[in-house]
N, C-alpha and C positions, 0 to 999 in steps of 0.2 A: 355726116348725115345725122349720125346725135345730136350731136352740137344745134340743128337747126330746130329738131324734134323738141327739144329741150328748152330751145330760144320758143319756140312757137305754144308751147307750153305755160311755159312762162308768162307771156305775156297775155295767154288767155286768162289764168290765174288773177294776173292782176286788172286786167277788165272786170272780170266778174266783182274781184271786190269791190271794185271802184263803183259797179253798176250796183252793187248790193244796197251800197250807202248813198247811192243817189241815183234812183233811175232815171230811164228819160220819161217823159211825160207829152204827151202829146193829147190836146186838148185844143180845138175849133170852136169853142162855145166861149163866150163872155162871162168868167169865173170870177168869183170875188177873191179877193187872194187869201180871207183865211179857211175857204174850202179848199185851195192851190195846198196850203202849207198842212190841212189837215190831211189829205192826201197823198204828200209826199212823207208825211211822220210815219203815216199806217204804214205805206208800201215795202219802205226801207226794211231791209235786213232779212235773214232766211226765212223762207215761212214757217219752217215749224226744225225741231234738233230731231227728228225721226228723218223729217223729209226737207236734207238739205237742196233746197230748191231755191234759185236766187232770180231775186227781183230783177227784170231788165228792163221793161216797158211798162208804163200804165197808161191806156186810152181813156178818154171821158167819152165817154158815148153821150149823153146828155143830162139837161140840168131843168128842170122845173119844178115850180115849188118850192124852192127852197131845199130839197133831194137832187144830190149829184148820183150820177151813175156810172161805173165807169172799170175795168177790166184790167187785172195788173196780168201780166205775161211774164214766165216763169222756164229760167234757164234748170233745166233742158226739158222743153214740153209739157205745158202746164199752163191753164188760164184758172183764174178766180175771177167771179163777177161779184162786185161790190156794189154799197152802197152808202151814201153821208149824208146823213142831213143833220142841222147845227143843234137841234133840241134833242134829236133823239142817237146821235150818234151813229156807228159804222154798222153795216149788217150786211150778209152773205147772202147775196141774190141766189149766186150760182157754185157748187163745191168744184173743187178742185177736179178740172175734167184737163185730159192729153186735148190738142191744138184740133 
């Protein structure tokens, strides 16, 4: 029964990192891809060394203007809403709120 604790463990372990360093992204909207890759640079990695909280998801909720919008989700319980646009850069719609 350790042994499988410990297997299941494990392999959570190594999700998360794997998802720290590249989440999924899921996006319905016709993206340019260097909003795609500005996106996935920001998302990547813990959010903050206080509040080790790891990237799993990022949704685009929508794009106009030239401003993407879009929501990274936050193992264990955690959304941020964001925002990109190419001139002015990333900015925090929404703080860190529980799902």
């Amino acid at each position: 029964m350790k042994k499988v604790l410990l297997g299941i463990a494990l392999v959570l372990i190594l999700g998360l990192g794997i998802l720290s360093k590249n989440p999924i992204v899921i996006c319905d909207n016709d993206l340019p891809e260097e909003y795609m890759e500005a996106i996935e640079s920001q998302a990547e990695g813990l959010y903050s060394r206080k509040l080790p909280l790891v990237p799993v998801c990022v949704n685009v909720t929508s794009f106009d203007d030239e401003t993407v919008y879009y929501t990274i989700y936050y193992f264990p319980l955690g959304t941020v809403g964001m925002s990109y646009k190419k001139n002015d850069g990333y900015n925090m719609e929404k703080s860190l709120t529980r799902f």
